[in-house]
C-alpha positions in Angstrom: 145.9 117.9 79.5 148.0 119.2 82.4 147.5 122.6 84.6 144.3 122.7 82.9 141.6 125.0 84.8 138.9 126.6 82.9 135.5 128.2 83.8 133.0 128.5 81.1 129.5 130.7 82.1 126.3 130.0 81.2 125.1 131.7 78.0 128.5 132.5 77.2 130.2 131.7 73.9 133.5 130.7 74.1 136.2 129.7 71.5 138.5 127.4 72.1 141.9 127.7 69.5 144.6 125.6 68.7 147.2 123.4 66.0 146.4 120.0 65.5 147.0 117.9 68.6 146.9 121.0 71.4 144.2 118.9 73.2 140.9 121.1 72.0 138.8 117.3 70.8 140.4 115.9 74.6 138.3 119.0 76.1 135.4 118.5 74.5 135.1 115.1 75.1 135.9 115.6 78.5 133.2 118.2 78.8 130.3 115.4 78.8 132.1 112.4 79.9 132.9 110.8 76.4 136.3 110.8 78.6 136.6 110.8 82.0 139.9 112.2 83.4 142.4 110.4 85.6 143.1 113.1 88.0 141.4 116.4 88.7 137.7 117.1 88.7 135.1 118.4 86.0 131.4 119.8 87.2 129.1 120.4 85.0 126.0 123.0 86.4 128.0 122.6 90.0 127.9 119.0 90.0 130.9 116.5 89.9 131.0 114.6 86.7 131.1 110.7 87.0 130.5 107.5 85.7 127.1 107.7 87.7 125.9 110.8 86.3 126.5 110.5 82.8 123.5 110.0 81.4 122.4 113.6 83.2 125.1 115.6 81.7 124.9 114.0 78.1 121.1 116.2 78.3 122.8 118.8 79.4 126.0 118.8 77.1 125.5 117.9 74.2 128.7 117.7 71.3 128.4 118.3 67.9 131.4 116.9 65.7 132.8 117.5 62.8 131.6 114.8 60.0 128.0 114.4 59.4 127.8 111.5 58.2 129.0 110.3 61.1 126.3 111.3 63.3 123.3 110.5 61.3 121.2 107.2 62.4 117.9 107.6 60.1 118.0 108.6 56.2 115.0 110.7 57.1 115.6 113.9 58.6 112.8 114.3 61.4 113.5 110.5 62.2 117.0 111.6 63.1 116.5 114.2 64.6 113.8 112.5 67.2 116.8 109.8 68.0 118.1 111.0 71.4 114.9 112.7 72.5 113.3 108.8 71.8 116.2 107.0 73.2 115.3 108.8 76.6 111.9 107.8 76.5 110.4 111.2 75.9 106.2 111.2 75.1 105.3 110.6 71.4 103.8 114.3 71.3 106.4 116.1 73.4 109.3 114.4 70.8 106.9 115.8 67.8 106.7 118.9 69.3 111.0 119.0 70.0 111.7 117.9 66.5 109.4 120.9 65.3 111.7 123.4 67.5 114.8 121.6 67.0 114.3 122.3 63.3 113.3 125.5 63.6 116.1 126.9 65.8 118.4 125.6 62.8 116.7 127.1 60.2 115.3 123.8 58.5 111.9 123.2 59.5 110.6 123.2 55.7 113.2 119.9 55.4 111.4 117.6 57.8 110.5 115.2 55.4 113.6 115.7 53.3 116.2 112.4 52.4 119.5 113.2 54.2 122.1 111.9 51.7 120.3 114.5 48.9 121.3 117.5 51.4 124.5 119.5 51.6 127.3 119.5 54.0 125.8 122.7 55.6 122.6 121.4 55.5 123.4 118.0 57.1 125.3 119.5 60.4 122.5 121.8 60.6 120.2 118.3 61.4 122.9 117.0 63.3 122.6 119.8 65.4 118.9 119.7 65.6 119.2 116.3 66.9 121.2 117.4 69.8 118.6 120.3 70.5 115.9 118.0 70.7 117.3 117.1 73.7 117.0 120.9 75.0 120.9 120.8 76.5 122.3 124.2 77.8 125.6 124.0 76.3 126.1 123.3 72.6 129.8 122.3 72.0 130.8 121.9 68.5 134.1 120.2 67.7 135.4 121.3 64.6 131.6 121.2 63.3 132.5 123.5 60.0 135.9 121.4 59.1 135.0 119.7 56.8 132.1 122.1 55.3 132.6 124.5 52.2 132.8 128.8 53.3 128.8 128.7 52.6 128.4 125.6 54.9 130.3 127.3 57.4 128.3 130.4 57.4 125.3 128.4 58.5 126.6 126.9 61.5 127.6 130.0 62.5 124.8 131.9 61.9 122.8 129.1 63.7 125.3 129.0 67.1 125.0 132.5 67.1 121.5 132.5 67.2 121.5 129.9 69.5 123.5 131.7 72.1 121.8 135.0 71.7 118.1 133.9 71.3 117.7 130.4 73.6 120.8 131.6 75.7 122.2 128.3 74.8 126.1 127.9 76.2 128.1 127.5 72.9 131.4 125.9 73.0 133.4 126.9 69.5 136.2 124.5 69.2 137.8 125.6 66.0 140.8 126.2 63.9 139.0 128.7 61.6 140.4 131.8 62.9 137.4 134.1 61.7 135.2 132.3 63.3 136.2 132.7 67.0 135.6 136.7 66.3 131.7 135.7 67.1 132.8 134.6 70.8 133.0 136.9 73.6 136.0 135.1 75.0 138.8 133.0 73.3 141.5 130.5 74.8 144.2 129.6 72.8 145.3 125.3 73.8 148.9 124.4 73.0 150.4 120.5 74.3 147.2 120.5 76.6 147.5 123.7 78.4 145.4 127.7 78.4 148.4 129.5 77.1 146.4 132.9 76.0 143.0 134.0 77.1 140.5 136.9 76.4 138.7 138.6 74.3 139.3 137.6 70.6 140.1 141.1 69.5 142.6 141.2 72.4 144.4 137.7 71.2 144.1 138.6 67.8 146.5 142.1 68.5 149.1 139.9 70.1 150.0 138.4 66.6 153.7 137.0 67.0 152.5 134.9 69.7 150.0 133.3 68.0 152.7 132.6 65.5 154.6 130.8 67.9 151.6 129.0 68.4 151.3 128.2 64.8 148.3 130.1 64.3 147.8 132.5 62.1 145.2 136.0 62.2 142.1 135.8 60.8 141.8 136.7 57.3 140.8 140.8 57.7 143.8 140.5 60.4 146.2 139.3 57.6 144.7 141.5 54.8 145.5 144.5 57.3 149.2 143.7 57.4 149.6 143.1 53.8 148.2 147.0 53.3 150.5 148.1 55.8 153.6 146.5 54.2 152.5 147.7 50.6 152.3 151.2 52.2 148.7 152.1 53.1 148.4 153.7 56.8 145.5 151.7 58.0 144.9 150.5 61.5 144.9 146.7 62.8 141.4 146.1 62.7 139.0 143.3 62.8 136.0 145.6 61.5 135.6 145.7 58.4 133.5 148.4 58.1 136.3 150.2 59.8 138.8 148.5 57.4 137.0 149.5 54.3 136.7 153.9 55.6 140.8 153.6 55.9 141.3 152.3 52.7 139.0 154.9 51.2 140.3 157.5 52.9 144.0 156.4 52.3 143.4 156.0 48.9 141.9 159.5 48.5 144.9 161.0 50.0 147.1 159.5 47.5 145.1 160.6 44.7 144.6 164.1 45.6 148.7 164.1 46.5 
């Protein structure tokens, strides 16, 4: 990371783009002291982030990564998901009463009882990020949480951040390299050899295609679909709407049928 300097509000939901090895993990592990940097300063809430203060930030950060199976401790899922709010020694009822909202906010409260191993891939991020609710943090930061999750799978986290950040006002952090999922953010960066080289709103980065490219990034799906029509001829705006998308073809197509 070098010439790094990023301000992230609270309730915002930011996405964070880049290759393979343009520093996106470094930030998120920097973001609740799973690293602690040599030089410069990171505040979480308006407080300096330290060695001493760790523990304090990890409840109020909390990271989501991308295998689940590498962040489940129990084979029972309300037993894992009451594992951090345990581990910080919170009252028997209080943990029984976070597990029950924890589950909830991610849609799988009729699962408390269920065997984790016989759930999904979608399923089992879902009660890894349940477990990190039940801690009640005010920023969520997943690291590549839907990498390694089929298109359904990936739906569900999404749904669920996006829930998260409009209905609890949780901070989400999206650290992705699924394109179609930053259009959910409000803002974007784009990382490349550990530095912000674009920033804004995703639409806005999403327009400025051939310097993504440079980037080795690519549009998102309805971004490339748009350009294909284009070169085979159909007048239709860059759009990430697909509504929008779906009235030009219509209407292009009826042109050429009445011509």
């Amino acid at each position: 990371m070098k010439n790094f300097n990023l301000e992230v509000g609270e309730g915002e939901f930011l996405a964070v783009l880049g290759h393979n090895g343009s520093g996106k993990s470094t930030l998120a592990r920097l973001m609740n002291g799973l690293l602690l940097p040599d030089a410069g300063t990171i505040e979480v809430f308006g407080a300096p982030l330290t060695a001493k203060n760790l523990y304090d930030v990890r409840r109020q950060v909390g990271v989501v990564f991308q295998n689940p199976d590498n962040q489940t401790v129990s084979s029972i899922v309300e037993d894992d998901v009451a594992f951090g709010a345990e581990n910080v020694g919170l009252p028997r009822e209080e943990i029984g009463e976070r597990i029950s909202f924890a589950l909830k906010a991610v849609g799988m409260e009729g699962y408390r009882q269920a065997t984790i191993s016989r759930l999904s891939g979608g399923q089992k991020q879902r009660v890894a990020i349940a477990g990190v609710l039940a801690l009640k943090p005010k920023v969520l930061v997943l690291d590549e949480s839907t990498a390694m999750l089929d298109p359904r799978g990936r739906r569900e986290i999404m749904d669920v951040a996006a829930r998260l950040n409009r209905e609890e006002n949780i901070t989400v952090v999206l650290i992705t390299h699924f394109m179609e999922e930053a259009l959910l953010a409000s803002r974007a960066i784009v990382m490349n050899r550990g530095e912000i080289v674009m920033e804004g709103a995703p639409a806005d980065i999403f327009e400025r295609h051939e310097e993504l490219l440079t980037y080795n990034l690519t549009l998102p799906r309805i971004g490339e679909i748009c350009k294909r029509l284009q070169k085979g001829g159909l007048n239709v705006p860059d759009t990430l709407d697909v509504d929008l998308l779906a009235d030009a073809i219509e209407r292009e197509l009826s042109v050429k049928r009445s011509s």
